[in-house]
Z-matrix of the N, CA and C atoms (Angstrom, degrees):
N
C 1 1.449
C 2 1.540 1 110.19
N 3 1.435 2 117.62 1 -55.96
C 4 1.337 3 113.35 2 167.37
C 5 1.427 4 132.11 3 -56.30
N 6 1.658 5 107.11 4 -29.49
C 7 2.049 6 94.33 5 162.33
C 8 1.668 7 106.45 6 -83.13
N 9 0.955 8 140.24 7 -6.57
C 10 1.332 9 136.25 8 178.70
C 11 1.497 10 95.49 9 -70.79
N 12 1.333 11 107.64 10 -48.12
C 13 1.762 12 104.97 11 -164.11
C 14 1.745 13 109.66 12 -86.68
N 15 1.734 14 97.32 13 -16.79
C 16 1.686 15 76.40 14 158.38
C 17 1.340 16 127.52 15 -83.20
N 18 1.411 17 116.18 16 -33.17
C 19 1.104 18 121.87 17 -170.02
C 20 1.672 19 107.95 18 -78.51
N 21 1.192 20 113.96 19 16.87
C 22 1.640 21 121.50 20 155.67
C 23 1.660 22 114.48 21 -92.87
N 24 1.546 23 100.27 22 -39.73
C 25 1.368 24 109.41 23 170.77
C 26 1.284 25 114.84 24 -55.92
N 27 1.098 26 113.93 25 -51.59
C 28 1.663 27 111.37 26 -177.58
C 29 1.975 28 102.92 27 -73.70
N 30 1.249 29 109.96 28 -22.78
C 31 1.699 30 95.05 29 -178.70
C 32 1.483 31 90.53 30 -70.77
N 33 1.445 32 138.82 31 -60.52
C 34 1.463 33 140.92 32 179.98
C 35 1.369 34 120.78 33 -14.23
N 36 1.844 35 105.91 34 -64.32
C 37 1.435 36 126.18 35 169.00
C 38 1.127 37 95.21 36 -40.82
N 39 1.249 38 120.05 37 -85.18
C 40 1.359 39 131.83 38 -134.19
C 41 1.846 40 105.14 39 -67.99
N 42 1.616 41 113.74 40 -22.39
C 43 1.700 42 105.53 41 168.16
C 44 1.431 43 111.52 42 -77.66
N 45 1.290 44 132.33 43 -10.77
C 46 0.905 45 127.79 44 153.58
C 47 1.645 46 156.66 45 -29.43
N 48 1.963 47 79.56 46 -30.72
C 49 1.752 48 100.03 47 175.58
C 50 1.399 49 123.41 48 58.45
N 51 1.818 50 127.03 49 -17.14
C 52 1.264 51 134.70 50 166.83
C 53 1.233 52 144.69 51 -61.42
N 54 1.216 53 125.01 52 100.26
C 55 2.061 54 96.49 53 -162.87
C 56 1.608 55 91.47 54 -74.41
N 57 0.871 56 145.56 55 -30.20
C 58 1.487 57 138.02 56 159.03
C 59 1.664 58 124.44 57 -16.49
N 60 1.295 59 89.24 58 -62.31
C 61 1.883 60 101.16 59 -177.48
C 62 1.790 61 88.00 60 -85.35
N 63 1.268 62 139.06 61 -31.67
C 64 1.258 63 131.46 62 166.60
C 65 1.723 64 111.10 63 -37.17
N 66 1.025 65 102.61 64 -84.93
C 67 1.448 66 122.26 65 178.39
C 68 1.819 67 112.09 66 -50.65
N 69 1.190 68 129.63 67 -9.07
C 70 1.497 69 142.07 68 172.51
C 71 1.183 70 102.33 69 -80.74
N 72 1.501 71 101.45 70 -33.64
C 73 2.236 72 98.73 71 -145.08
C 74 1.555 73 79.42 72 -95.11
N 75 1.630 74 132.26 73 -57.68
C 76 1.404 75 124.65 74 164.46
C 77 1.500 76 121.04 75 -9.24
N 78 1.277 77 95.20 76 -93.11
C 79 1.852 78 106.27 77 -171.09
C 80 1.845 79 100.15 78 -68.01
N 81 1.100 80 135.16 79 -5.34
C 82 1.854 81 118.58 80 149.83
C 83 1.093 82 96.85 81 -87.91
N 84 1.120 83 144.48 82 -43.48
C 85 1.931 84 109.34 83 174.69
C 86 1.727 85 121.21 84 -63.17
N 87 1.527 86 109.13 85 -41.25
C 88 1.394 87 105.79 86 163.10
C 89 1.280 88 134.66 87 -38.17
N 90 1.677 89 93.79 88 -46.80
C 91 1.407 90 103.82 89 -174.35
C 92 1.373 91 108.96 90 -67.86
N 93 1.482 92 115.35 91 -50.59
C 94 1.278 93 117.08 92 163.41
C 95 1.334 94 149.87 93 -0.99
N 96 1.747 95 96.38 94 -75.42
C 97 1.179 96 141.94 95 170.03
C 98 1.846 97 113.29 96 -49.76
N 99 1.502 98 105.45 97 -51.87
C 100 1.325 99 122.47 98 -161.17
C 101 1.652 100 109.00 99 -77.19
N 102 1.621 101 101.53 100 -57.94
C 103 1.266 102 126.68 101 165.88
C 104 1.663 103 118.41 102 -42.08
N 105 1.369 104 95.84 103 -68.18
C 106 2.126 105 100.64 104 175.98
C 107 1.828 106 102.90 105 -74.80
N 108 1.152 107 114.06 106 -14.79
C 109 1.455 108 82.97 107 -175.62
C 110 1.929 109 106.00 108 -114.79
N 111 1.255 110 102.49 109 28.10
C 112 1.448 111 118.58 110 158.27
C 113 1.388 112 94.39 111 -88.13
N 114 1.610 113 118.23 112 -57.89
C 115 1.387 114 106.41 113 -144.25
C 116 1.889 115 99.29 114 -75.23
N 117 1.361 116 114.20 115 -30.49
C 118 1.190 117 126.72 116 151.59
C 119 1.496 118 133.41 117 -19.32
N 120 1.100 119 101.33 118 -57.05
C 121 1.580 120 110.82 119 172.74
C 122 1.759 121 129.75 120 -112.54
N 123 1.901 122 101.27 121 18.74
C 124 1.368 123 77.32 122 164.62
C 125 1.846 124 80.30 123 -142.14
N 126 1.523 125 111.35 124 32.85
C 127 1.701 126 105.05 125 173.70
C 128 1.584 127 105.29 126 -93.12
N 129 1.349 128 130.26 127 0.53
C 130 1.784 129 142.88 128 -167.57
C 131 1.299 130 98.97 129 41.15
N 132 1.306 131 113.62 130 66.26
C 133 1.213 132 118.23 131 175.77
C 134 2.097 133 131.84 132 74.53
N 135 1.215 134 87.43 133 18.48
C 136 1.268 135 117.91 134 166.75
C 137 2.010 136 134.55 135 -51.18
N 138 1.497 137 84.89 136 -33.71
C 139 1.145 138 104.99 137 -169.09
C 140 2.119 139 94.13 138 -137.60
N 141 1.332 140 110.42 139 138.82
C 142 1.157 141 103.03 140 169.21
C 143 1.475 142 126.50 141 -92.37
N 144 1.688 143 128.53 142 164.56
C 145 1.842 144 122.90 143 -173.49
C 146 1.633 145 98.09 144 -65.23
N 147 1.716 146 121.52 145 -23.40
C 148 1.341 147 100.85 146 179.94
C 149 1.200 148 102.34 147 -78.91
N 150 1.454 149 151.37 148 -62.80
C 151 1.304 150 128.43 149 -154.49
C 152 1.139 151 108.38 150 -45.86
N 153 1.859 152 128.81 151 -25.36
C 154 1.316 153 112.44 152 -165.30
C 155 1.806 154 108.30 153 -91.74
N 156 1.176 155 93.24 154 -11.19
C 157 1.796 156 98.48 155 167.85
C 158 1.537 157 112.01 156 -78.64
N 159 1.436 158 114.10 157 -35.01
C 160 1.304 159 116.15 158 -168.01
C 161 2.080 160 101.66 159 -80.79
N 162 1.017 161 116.97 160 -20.70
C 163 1.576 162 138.73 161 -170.89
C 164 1.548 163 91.30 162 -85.93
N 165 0.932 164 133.62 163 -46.15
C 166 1.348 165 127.84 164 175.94
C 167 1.555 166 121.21 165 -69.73
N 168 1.342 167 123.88 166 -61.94
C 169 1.228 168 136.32 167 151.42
C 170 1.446 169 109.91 168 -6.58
N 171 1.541 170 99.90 169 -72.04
C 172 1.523 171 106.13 170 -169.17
C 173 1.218 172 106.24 171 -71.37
N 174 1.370 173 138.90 172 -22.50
C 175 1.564 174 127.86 173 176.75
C 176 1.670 175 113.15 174 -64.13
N 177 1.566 176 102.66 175 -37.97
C 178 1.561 177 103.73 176 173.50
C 179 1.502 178 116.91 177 -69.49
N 180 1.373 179 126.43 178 -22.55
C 181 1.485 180 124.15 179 -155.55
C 182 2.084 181 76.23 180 -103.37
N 183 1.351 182 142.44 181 -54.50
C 184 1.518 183 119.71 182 -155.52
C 185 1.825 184 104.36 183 -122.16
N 186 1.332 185 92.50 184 9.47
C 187 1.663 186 98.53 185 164.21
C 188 1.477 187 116.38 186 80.68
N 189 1.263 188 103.41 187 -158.80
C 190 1.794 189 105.10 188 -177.68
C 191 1.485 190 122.86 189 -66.60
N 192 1.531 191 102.51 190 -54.28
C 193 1.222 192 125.68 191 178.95
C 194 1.542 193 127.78 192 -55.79
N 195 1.422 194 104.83 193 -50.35
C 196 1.324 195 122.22 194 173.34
C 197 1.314 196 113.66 195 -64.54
N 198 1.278 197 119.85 196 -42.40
C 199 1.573 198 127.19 197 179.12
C 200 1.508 199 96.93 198 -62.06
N 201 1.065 200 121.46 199 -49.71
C 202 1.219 201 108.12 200 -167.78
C 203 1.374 202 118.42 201 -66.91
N 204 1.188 203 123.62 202 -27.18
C 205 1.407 204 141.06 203 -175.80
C 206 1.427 205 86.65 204 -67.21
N 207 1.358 206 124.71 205 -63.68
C 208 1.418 207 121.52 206 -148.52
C 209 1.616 208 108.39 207 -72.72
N 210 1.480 209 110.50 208 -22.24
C 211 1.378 210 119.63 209 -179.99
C 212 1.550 211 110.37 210 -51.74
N 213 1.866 212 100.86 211 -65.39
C 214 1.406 213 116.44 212 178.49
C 215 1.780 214 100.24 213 -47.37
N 216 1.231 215 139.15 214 -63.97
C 217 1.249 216 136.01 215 -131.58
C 218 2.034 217 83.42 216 -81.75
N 219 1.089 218 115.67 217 -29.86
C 220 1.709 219 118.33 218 -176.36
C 221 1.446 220 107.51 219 -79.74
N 222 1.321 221 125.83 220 -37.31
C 223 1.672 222 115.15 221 167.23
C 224 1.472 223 110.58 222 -60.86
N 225 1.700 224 108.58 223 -44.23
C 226 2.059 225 99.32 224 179.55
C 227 1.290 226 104.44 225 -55.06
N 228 1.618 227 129.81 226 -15.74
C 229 1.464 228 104.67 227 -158.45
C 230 1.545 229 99.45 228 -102.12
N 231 1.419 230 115.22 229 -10.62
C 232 1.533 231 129.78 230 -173.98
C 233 1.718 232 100.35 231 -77.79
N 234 1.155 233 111.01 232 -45.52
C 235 1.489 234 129.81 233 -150.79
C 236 1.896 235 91.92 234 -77.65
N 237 1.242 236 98.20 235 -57.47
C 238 1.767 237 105.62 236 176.87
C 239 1.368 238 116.40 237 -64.60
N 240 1.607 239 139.87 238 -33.73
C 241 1.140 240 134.32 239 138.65
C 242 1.124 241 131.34 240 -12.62
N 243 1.414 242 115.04 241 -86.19
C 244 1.391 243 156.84 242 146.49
C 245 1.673 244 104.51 243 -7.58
N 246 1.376 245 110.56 244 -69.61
C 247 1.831 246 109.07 245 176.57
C 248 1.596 247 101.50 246 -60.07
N 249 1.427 248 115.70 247 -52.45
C 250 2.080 249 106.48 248 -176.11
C 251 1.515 250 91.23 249 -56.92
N 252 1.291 251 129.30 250 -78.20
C 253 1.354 252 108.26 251 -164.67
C 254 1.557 253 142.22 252 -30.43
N 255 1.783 254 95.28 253 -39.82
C 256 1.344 255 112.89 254 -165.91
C 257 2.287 256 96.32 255 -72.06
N 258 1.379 257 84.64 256 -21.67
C 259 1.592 258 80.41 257 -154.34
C 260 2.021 259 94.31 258 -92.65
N 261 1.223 260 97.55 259 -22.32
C 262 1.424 261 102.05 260 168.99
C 263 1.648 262 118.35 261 -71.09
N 264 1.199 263 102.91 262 -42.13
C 265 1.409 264 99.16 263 -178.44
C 266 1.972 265 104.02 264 -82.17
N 267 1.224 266 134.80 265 -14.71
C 268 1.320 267 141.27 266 177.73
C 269 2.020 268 94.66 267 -55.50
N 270 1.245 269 84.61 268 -75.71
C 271 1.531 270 104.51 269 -175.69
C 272 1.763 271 114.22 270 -29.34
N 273 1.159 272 103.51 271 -62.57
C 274 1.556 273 129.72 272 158.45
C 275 1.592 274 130.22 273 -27.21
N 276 1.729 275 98.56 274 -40.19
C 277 1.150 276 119.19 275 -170.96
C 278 1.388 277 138.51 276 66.55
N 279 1.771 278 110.06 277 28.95
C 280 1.176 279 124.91 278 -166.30
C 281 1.732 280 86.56 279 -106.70
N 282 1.391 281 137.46 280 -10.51
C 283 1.182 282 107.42 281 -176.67
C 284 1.740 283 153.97 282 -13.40
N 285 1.244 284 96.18 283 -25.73
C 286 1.496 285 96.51 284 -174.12
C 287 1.712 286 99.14 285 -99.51
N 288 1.365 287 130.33 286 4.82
C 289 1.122 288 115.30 287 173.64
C 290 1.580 289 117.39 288 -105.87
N 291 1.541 290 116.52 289 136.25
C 292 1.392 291 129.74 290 -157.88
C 293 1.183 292 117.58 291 -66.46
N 294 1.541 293 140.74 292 149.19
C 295 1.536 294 124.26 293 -165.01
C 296 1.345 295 80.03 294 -146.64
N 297 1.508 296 106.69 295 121.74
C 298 1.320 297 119.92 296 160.12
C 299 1.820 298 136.02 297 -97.25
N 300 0.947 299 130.81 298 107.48
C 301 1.318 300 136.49 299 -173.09
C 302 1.195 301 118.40 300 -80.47
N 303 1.935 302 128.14 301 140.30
C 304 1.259 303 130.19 302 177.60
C 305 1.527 304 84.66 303 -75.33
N 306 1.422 305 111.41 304 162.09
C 307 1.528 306 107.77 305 157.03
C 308 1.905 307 104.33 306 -120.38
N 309 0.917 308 105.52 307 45.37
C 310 2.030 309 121.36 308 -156.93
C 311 1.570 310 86.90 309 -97.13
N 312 1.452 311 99.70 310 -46.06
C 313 1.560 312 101.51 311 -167.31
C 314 1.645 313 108.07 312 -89.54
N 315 1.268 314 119.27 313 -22.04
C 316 1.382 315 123.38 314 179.10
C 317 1.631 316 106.87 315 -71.61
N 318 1.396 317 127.22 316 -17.36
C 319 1.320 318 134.10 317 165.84
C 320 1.287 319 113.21 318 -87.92
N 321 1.105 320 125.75 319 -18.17
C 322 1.412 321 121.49 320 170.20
C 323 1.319 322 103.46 321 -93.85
N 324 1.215 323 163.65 322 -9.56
C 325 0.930 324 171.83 323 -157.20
C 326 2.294 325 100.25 324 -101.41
N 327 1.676 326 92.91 325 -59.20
C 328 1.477 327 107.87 326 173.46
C 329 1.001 328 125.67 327 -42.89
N 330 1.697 329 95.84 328 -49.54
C 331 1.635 330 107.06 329 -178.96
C 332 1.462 331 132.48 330 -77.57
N 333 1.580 332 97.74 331 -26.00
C 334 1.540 333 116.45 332 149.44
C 335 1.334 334 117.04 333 -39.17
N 336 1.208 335 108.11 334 -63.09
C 337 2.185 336 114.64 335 -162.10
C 338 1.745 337 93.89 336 -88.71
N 339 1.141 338 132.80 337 4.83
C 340 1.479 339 137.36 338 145.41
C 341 1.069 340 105.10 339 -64.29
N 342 1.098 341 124.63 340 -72.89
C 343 1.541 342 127.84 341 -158.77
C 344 1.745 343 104.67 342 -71.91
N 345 1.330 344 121.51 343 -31.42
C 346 1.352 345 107.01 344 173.38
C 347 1.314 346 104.41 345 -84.66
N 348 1.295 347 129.07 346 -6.77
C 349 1.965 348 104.64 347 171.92
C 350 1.269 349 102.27 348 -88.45
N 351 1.798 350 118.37 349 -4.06
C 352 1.552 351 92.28 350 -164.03
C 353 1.458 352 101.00 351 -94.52
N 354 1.972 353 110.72 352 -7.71
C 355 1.633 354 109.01 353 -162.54
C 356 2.328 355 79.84 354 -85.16
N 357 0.966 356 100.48 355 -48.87
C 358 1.362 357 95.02 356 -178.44
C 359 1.484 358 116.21 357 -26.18
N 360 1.314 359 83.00 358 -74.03
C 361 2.178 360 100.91 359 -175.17
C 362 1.629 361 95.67 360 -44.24
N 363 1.317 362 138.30 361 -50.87
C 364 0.894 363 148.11 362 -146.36
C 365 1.948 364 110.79 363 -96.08
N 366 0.830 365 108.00 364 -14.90
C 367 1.465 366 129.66 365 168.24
C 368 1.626 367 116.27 366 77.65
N 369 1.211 368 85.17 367 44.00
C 370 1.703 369 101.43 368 -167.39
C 371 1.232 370 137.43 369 60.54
């Protein structure tokens, strides 16, 4: 599913005709790539190979910029989780047991509140 959906990304780029959006969709998959598969290989399994397939994808389909936007707006939504959980499960008294999070949905979530600041900014 994920090379199907890159290799749409790159048909996307590439109708584009821009070396502009060329060179965008490049360095957001690079960045992608470099970025998730650092955090990939020294989180011991911290992070899963799809987010880092799905992190790539999206660098080719909304570029450097956007990824990055969407990155930041997907850690606030990881990070705010993360405190209700931590403080839900405190309360509870399960503290010492480990809670692992997809972060699949925390990027969809990013890319969501991307796209509504950009229809906002943009006046719909």
């Amino acid at each position: 599913l994920m090379l199907a959906m890159f290799a749409v990304g790159i048909i996307v780029t590439l109708l584009s005709r821009d070396i502009g959006v060329y060179i965008l969709a490049l360095i957001g998959a690079v960045l992608a790539a470099v970025w998730f598969g650092i955090i990939y290989f020294t989180s011991k399994g911290g992070l899963g190979a799809g987010d880092v397939k799905l992190a790539i994808c999206m660098g080719v389909f909304v570029g450097v910029f956007d990824f990055i936007n969407i990155m930041i707006y997907s850690l606030i939504y990881t990070v705010i989780v993360g405190i209700v959980l931590a403080v839900i499960k405190r309360k509870s008294g399960n503290s010492k047991e480990k809670t692992r999070l997809p972060f699949a949905p925390f990027i969809l979530l990013g890319n969501i509140t991307n796209m509504a600041f950009m229809i906002f900014y943009l006046g719909g």
